[in-house]
LUMKOLKE-871396 format. One record per residue (C-alpha): x, y, z; residue in one letter. Coordinates in steps of 0.2 Angstrom, whole numbers, plus 5000, padded with zeros to 4 digits. Last residue first. Layout:
XYZA...
//
This chain:
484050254957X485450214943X484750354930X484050474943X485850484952X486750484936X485550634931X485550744946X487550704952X488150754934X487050924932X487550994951X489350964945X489151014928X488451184933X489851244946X490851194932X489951294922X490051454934X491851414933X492251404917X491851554907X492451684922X493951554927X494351524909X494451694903X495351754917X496851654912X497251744897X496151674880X497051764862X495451634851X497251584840X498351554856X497151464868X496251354856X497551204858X497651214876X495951204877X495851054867X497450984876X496551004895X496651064911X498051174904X497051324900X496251324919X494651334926X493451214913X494151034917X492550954920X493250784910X493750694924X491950724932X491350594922X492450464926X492250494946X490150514942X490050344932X491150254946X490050324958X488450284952X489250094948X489850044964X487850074969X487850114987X487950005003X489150145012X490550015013X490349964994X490050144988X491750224995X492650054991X491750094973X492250274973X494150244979X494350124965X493750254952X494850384959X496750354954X496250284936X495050424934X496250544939X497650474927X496450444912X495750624914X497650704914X498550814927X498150974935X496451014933X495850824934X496350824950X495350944955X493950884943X494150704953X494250784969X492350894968X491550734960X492350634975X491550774987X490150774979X489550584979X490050584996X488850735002X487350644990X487650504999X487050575015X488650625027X488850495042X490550435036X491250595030X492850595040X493050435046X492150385029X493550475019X495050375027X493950205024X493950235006X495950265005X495950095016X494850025002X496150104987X497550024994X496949844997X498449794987X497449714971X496349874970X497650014971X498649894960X497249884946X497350064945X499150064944X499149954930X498050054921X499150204921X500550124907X498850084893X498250264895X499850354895X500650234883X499150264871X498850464874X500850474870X500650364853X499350474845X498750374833X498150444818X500050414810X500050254810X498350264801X499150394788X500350254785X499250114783X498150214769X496750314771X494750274765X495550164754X493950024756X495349914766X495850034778X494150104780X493549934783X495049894797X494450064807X492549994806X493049834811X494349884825X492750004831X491849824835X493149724841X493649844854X492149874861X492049704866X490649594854X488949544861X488049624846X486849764845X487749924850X489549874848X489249804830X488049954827X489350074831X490649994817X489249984803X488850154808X490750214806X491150084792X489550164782X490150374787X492250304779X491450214763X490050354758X491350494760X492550404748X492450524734X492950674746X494550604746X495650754754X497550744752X497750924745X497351014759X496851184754X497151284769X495951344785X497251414796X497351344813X498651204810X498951094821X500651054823X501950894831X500450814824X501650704812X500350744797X500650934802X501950934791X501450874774X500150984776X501451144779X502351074764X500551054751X500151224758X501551294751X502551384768X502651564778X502351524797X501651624811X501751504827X500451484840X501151434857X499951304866X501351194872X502951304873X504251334859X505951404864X506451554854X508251584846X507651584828X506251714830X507751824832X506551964833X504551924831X503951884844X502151954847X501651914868X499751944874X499851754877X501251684867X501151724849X502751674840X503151754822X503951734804X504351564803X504851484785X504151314782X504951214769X504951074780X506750994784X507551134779X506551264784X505851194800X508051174805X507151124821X508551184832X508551364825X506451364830X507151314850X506651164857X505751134873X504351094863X504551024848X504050844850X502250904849X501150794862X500450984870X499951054854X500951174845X499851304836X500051354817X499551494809X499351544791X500551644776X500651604758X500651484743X499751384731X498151454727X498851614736X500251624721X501951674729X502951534722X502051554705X502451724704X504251714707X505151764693X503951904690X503251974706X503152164704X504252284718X505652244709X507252284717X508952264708X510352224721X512052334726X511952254747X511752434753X510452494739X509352354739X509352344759X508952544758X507452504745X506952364754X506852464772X505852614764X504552494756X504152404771X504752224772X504352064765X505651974752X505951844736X507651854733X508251804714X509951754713X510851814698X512751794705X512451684719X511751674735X512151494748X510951394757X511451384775X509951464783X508951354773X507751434759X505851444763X505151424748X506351374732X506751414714X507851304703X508051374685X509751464690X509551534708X507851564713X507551614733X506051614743X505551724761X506751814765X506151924778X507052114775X508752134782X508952314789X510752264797X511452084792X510851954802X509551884787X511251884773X512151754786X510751644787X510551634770X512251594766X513551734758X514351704742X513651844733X512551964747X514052094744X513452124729X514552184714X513852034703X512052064703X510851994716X509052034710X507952054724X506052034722X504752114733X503352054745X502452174756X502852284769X501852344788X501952194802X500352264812X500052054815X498352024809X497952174796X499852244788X500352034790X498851974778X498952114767X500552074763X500551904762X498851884751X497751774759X497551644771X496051694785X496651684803X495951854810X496551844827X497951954826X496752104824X496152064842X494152074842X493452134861X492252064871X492951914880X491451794883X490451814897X489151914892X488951854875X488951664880X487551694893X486051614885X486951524871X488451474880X487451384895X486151324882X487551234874X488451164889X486851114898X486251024884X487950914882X487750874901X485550814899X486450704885X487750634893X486550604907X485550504896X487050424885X487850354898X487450164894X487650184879X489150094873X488749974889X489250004905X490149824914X488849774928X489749784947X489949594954X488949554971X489749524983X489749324988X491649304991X492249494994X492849594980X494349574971X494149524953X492749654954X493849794955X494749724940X493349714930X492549894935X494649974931X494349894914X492449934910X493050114916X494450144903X493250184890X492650304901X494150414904X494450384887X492950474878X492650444861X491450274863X490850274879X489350374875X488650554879X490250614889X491050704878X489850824874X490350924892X492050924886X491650974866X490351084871X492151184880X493051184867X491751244855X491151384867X493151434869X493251434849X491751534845X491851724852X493651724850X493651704832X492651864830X491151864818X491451934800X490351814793X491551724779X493351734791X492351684806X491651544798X493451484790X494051524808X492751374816X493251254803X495151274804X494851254823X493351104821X494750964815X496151014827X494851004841X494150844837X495750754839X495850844855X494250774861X494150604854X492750574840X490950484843X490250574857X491250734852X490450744836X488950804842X489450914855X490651004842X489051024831X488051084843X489051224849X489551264832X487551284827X487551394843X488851494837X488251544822X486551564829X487151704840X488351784827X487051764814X487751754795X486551634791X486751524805X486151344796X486851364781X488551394787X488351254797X488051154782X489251224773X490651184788X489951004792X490350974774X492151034776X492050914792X491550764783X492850774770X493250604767X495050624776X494050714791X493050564791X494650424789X495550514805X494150494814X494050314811X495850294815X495750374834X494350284836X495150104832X496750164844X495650224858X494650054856X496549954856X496650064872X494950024882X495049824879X496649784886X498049714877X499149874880X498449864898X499349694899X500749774902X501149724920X499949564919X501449404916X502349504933X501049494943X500449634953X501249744966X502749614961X504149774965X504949744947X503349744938X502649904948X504049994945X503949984926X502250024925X502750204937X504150224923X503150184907X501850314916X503250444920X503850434901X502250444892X501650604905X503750684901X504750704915X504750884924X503150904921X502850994935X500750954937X501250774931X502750724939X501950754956X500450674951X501350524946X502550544962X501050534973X500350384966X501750294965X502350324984X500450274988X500750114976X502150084987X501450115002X500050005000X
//
């Protein structure tokens, strides 16, 4: 019991600091636990195995194949449709559109998808960004919870309920498994709250005011940085001749001289370029394609001996909109680059992907961009082809916030990846078969009918949400095996032992969304479910109740931007501070709360 108390403590410990990366602690805490004997040693990684992550990993592929289909561009049109240009109804129809899909795609997943979506419609109606993406964030939380299949915290549920019932008593009774729909009635009554919460006191809460940078339409460069960004210039070309002092010199070398415009592509020869390398060398001839005020090209051009055009011609195809130009980018919290400055990613070279900005809270850096240290949530300013910055953001060390052509789209198989996804929710709906099964058939169908390919299935998964999830269930099948989680369950009965259940209830509720603020839903639910069902099989309540309303409140994460990866991820482009999320998110917590104990308690009375 000590042991997995230690464990416990330095998971949380590890996880609000983040001194070690989530994935890493969890392989570290499973790791422990196999070499101490908390459980046996042929079970230590069977959450790989288990039930709940191979149906994370089938999910995570089937929403993939949608937005590959072009599910959410039509979701766009027809929300479009639907508002009418009408900032209120606008952002209702969102509401209800993230609440939708956010019973049968994951969270953060769905976020990435309804960003681009979202500023595509502010862009077209005029209505500020930062009026819808917090609403859409938040409806995706409380939409969550309508059924089992989208939301980890309760597909992790049926395992931490099997273990718990390998060690109950002799003659207790065993806790049901939840079905796919078995929450789907307060799920419901939770996803109406959000919506109606936004819709009836949306305007008042929200942040009133437009920020200029928030305008995330693509367009053309220079307009696009005089309006977003205050960056006044446009795009010229530079003619290296042969008395230069640019001849010879790198790239990187030519950007750190004084009054050096951004140099955005380069054509030497026949061979013309985006996004140049720092170490890619100027010749005689060279053709510079740059942004900056007029004043400060015409004094670059006359220092360094070029020839300035002010029209695009050897570069026009480069700099063509349809192909080319300037959009925003945010680095979500499992992006391998963070911690790493922009220099260190060579983005240019191994990308094509010039960087022109950093947005950090009210923060614009745009000096030495080079030498800046991405953090999670940071949105990046980036000058690319769509076809490179797409081919970037496959990794999902990005998002990108801009709505950009994508080129890898297959709207013709639309039909195949929404028949694989109902043929898939029916198999776990009307047959026998474990969730797994079921959503690996309709991920394997989509696979098969070309909906994507294996490598954009690979690349679906995210690998860090996998090893947290599969690495964390071990520990909650310790808290059981070691009596850990009953003594922790006898601890709050001393205090709270003649309370009414609806006291109890609460005051796990109110610990899980504690918890749940400052490390991840799996690892609170895997630390609180066992708690609650000792909790309720000392009291002589239902195991199942409290289960429902630990794993629920997991995903209550309103009051704080790191809560959360979705709200992480719409923090830079909606411009949120702090304050935003505690004068949006408390009063729905608050709601949540009441809302969760209600409808769980009516639905298990």
């Amino acid at each position: 019991m000590i042991l997995v108390l230690g464990l416990v403590g330095f998971t949380m410990l590890m996880l609000v600091l983040e001194w070690i990366r989530a994935d890493m602690v969890a392989l570290l805490v499973v790791v422990v636990i196999g070499l101490t004997g908390v459980i046996p040693s042929d079970r230590v990684f069977n959450g790989f195995a288990g039930n709940a992550v191979i149906a994370i990993i089938a999910i995570m592929i089937m929403g993939e194949g949608l937005d590959r289909a072009g599910v959410l561009n039509l979701t766009a049109h027809m929300v479009m449709r639907l508002a009418k240009g009408m900032e209120s109804r606008l952002g209702l129809v969102i509401n209800l559109m993230a609440s939708l899909f956010s019973a049968v795609i994951p969270s953060q997943a769905l976020a990435a998808l309804m960003i681009p979506v979202s500023s595509r419609l502010s862009a077209r109606t005029g209505v500020p960004l930062s009026k819808l993406l917090l609403p859409m964030a938040f409806c995706i939380l409380t939409g969550t919870n309508t059924t089992l299949i989208a939301n980890s915290p309760l597909i992790v549920l049926n395992d931490l309920i099997a273990s718990a019932n390998a060690n109950l008593l002799p003659g207790a009774h065993t806790i049901p498994k939840f079905g796919l729909f078995s929450v789907t009635p307060a799920g419901l009554a939770l996803a109406a709250v959000g919506v109606a919460y936004f819709y009836f006191f949306g305007r008042k809460l929200l942040p009133g005011h437009e920020d200029e940078r928030l305008k995330v339409t693509p367009g053309r460069t220079e307009s696009y940085f005089a309006d977003t960004y205050g960056i006044v210039g446009e795009t010229a070309e530079l003619t290296v001749t042969a008395e230069s002092p640019l001849v010879g010199m790198s790239i990187g070398e030519a950007e750190q001289l004084h009054d050096s415009p951004m140099i955005l592509a380069i054509k030497s020869g026949n061979e013309a370029r985006m996004a140049p390398p720092a170490d890619h060398v100027i010749w005689v001839g060279s053709v510079l394609g740059v942004l900056g005020p007029r004043e400060q090209l015409n004094r670059f051009a006359n220092n360094q001996l070029c020839r300035l055009s002010t029209r695009m011609r050897q570069l026009t195809e480069l700099f063509n909109p349809t192909r080319a130009g300037i959009s925003e980018v945010v680095i979500p919290p499992v992006s391998r680059f963070i911690k790493h400055t922009i220099g260190e990613l060579r983005l240019r070279k191994r990308f094509g992907i010039s960087v022109l900005a950093v947005n950090r809270g009210e923060q614009v850096l745009r000096d030495d961009v080079r030498a800046v240290t991405l953090r999670a949530g940071d949105t990046v300013v980036v000058h690319s082809t769509w076809r490179d910055l797409s081919l970037a953001s496959e990794d999902r060390d990005l998002v990108v916030v801009t709505d950009i052509p994508k080129e890898e789209q297959r709207p013709g198989k639309i039909w195949q990846a929404v028949g694989f996804f109902v043929l898939a929710k029916c198999l776990a709906l009307f047959t026998n078969l474990d969730l797994s099964v079921a959503m690996m058939c309709g991920a394997i169908g989509m696979l098969l009918s070309g909906v994507l390919n294996m490598d954009e299935a690979y690349k679906a998964i995210n690998w860090k949400t996998i090893f947290v999830t599969a690495c964390l269930i071990p520990l909650g099948w310790s808290m059981d095996a070691t009596g850990t989680a009953a003594w922790l369950a006898q601890y709050v009965l001393h205090y709270l032992g003649h309370a009414s259940p609806w006291v109890l209830q609460g005051t796990l509720a109110v610990l899980t969304l504690l918890f749940s603020q400052v490390m991840s839903n799996v690892g609170a639910t895997v630390m609180m479910v066992p708690i609650a069902i000792s909790v309720a099989v000392a009291t002589g309540g239902n195991p199942s109740a409290y289960a429902l309303i630990v794993a629920v409140s997991s995903s209550n994460t309103f009051l704080l931007s790191s809560g959360h990866p979705a709200l992480m991820m719409v923090t830079g482009p909606g411009g949120y501070k702090g304050r935003d999320f505690l004068r949006v998110g408390a009063p729905l917590t608050l709601a949540m709360l009441i809302v969760t104990l209600v409808s769980i308690n009516l639905l298990f009375r």
